[in-house]
DORO-821516 format. One record per residue (C-alpha): x, y, z; residue number from 1; residue in three letters. Coordinates in steps of 0.25 Angstrom, whole numbers, always signed. Layout:
residues N
- xx | yy | zz | zati | marlum
- X | Y | Z | NUM | ALA
...
END
This chain:
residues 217
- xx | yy | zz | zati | marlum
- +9 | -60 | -54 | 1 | UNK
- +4 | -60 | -38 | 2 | UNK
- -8 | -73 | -36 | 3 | UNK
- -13 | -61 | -24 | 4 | UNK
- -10 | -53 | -15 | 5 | UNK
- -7 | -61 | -5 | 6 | UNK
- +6 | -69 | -13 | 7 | UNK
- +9 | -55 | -18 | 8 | UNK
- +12 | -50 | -4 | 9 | UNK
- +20 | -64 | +2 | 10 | UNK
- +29 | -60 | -12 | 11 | UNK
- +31 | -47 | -8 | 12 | UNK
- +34 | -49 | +7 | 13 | UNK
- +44 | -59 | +3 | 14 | UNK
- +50 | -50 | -8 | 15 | UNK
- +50 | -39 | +4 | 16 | UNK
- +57 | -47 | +14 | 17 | UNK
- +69 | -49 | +7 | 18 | UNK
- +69 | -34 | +1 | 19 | UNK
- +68 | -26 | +15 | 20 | UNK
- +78 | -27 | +25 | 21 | UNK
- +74 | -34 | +40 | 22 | UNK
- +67 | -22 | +47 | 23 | UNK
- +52 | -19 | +54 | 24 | UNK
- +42 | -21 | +41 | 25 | UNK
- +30 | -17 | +39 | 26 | UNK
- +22 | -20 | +28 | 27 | UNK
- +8 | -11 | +28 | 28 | UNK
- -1 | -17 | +18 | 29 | UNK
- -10 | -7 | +8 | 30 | UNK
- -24 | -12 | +9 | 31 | UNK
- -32 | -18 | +2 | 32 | UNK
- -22 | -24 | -6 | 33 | UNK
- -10 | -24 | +1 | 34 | UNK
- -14 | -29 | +14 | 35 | UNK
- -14 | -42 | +7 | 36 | UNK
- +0 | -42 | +1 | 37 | UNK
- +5 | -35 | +14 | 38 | UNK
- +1 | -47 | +24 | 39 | UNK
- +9 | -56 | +14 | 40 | UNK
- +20 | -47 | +14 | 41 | UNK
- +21 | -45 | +28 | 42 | UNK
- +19 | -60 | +32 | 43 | UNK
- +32 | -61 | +21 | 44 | UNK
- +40 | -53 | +28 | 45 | UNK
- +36 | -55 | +41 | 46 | UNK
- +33 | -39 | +42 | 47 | UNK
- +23 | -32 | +50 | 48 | UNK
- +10 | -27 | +43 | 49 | UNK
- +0 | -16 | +42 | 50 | UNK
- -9 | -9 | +34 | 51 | UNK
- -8 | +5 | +27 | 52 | UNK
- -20 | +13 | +19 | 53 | UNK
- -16 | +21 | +7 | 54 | UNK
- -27 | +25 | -1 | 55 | UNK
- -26 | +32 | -16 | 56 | UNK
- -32 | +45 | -19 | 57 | UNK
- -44 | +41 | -30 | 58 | UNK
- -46 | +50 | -41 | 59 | UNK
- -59 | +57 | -45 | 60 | UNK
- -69 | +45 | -53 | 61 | UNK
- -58 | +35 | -52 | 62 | UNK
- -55 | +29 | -39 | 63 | UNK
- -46 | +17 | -44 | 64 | UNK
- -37 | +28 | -51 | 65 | UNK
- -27 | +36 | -39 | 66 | UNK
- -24 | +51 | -36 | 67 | UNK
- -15 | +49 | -26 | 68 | UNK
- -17 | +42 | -11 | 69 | UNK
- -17 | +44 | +4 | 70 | UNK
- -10 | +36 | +16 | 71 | UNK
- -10 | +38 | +29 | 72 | UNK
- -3 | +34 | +42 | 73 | UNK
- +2 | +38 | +55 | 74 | UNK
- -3 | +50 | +53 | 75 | UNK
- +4 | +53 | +42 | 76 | UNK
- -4 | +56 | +27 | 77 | UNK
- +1 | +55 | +13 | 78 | UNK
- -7 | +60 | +4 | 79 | UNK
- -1 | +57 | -13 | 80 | UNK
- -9 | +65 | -24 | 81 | UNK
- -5 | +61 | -39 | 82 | UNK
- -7 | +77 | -42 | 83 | UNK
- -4 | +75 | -57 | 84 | UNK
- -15 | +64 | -58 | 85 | UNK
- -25 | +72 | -50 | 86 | UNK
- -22 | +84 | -58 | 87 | UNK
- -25 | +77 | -72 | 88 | UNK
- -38 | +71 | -66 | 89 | UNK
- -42 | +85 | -62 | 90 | UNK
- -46 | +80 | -47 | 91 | UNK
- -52 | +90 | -37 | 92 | UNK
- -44 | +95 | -25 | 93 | UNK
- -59 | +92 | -17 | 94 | UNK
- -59 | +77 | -23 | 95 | UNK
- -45 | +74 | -18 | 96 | UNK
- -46 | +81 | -6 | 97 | UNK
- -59 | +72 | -2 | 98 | UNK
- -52 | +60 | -10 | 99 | UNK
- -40 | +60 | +1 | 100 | UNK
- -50 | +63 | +13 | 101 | UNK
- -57 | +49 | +6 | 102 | UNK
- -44 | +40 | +7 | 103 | UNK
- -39 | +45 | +22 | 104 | UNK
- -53 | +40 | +27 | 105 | UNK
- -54 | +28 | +18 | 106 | UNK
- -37 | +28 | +24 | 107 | UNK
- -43 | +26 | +39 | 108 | UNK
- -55 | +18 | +36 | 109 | UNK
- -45 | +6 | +30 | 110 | UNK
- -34 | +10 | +40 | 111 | UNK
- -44 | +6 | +51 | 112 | UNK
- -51 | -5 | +46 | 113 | UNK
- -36 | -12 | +42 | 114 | UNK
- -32 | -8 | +58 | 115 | UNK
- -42 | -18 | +61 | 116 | UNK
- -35 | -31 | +57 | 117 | UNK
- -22 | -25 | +56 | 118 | UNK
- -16 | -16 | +68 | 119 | UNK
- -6 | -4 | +65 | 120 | UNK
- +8 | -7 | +65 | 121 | UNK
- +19 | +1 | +69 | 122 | UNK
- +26 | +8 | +57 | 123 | UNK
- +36 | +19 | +60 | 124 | UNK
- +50 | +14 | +56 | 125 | UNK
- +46 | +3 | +52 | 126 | UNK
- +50 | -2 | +37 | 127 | UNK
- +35 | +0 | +31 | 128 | UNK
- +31 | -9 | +18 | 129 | UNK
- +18 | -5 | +10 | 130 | UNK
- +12 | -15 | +2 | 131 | UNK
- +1 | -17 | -7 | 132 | UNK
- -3 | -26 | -18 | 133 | UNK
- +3 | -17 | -29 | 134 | UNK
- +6 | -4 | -33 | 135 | UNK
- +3 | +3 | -47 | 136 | UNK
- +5 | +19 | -44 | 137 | UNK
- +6 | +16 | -29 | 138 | UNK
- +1 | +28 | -24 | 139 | UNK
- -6 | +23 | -12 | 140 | UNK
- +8 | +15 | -7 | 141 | UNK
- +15 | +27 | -11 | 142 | UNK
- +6 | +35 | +0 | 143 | UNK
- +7 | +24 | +8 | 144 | UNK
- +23 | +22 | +10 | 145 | UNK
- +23 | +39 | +10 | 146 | UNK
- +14 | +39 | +23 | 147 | UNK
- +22 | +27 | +28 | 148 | UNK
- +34 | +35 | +28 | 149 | UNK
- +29 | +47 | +36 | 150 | UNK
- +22 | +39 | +46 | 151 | UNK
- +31 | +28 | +49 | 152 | UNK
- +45 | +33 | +45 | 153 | UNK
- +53 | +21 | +41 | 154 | UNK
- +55 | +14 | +26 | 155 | UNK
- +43 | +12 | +19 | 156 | UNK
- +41 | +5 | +7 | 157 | UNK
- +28 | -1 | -4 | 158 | UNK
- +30 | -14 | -6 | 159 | UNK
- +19 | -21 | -17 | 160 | UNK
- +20 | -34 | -26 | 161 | UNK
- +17 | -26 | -39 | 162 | UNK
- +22 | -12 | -44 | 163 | UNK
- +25 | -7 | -57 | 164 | UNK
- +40 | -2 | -58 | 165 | UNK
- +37 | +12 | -61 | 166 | UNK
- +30 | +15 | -46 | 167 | UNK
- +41 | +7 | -41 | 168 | UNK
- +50 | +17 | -46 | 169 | UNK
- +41 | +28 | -44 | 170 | UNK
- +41 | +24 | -29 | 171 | UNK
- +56 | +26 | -29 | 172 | UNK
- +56 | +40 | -35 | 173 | UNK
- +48 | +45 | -23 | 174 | UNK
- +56 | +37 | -14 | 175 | UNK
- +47 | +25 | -9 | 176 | UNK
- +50 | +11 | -11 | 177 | UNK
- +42 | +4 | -19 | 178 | UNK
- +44 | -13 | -17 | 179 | UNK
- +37 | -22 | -29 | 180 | UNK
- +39 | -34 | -28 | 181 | UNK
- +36 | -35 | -45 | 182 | UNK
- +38 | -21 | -54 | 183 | UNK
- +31 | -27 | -66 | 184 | UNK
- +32 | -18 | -79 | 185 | UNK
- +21 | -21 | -85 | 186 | UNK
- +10 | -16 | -72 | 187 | UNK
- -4 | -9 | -75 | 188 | UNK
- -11 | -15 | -61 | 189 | UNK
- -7 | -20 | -48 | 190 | UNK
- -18 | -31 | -49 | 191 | UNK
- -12 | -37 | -63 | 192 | UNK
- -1 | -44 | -55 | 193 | UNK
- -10 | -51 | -47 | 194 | UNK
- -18 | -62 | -50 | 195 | UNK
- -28 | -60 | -38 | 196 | UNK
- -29 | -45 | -37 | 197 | UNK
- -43 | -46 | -31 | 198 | UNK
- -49 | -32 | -22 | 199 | UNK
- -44 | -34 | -7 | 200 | UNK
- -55 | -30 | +1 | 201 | UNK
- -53 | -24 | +16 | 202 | UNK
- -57 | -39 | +21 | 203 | UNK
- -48 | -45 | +14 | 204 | UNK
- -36 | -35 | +17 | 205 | UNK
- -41 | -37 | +32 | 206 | UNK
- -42 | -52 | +34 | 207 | UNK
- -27 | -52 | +29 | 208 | UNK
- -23 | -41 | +39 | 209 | UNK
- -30 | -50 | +49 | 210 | UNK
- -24 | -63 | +46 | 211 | UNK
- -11 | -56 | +45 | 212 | UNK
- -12 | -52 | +61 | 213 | UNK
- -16 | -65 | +64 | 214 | UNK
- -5 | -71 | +59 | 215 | UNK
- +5 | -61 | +66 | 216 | UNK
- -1 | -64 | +80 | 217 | UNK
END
């Protein structure tokens, strides 16, 4: 059990540090909710910072629930469709097509507004951690490193506090790595590990972006 985000990250950036060998770090944090637990991490272990926007793929009548997700960077695209769930749910080619169109706007929007207080780094060959606050599925990670790789050939790997064992495995069939710092067995919700799981609003996500560069001037 994590008190927040915040003590989750200084955890999993010590945790990190002595897992990865010396090299150039970057940690890019997933908003909203990973930017928190990626300032800590980074200040941890002294790696540089930055921000990438995945965004999942919503189904028809039920936003919370993901079809797949979309990341961008460089110029690359990675575009990951769960085909068996979009087939049981019966959604048209015409949603998803305009669904996708949806998330690469939303995609730039955030990608803009987070350039704001925090400026793009260098990436290419570069060793490239993700982090967010948990993962369930991890679909919108799972685009994320996928892109990373195109874009910014190098070793890139999702780092989170909180995962259940069975993505962490699933991760490593596909050949991504997967670092959680707790695989607890028992995992229906990244939020139950927490005991301050509250919403992270842009503002919030921001202001620690910006504290973050004042502290590295």
């Amino acid at each position: 059990m994590f008190v927040d985000r915040h003590e989750a990250g200084k955890a999993l950036g010590k945790w990190l540090k002595e897992r990865l060998p010396p090299a150039d770090v970057v940690v890019l944090g997933i908003p909203r909710g990973g930017v928190i637990v990626a300032v800590a991490a980074a200040e941890a272990m002294e790696a540089s910072l930055d921000v990438i926007v995945p965004r999942k793929i919503r189904a028809p009548a039920h936003p919370e629930l993901a079809i797949g997700a979309v990341a961008m960077a460089g110029g690359e695209r990675i575009i990951l469709l769960d085909d068996d769930l979009i087939e049981r749910l019966r959604v048209p080619g015409d949603y998803l097509d305009e669904e996708i169109r949806r998330q690469r706007t939303e995609i730039a929007r955030r990608s803009d507004l987070y350039r704001r207080a925090w400026p793009e780094q260098q990436l290419a060959g570069r060793t490239i951690v993700i982090v967010d606050d948990g993962v369930a599925t991890g679909q919108t990670a799972r685009a994320a490193a996928l892109v990373m790789k195109r874009a910014a050939p190098g070793e890139a790997l999702i780092a989170v506090p909180v995962a259940p064992p069975e993505t962490v495995g699933a991760f490593a069939a596909e050949g991504l790595r997967l670092e959680a710092l707790a695989t607890p067995p028992h995992f229906v919700a990244v939020g139950q590990f927490y005991e301050d799981f509250h919403a992270v609003s842009d503002e919030e996500a921001l202001e620690a972006l910006s504290r973050a560069r004042i502290r590295a001037r």
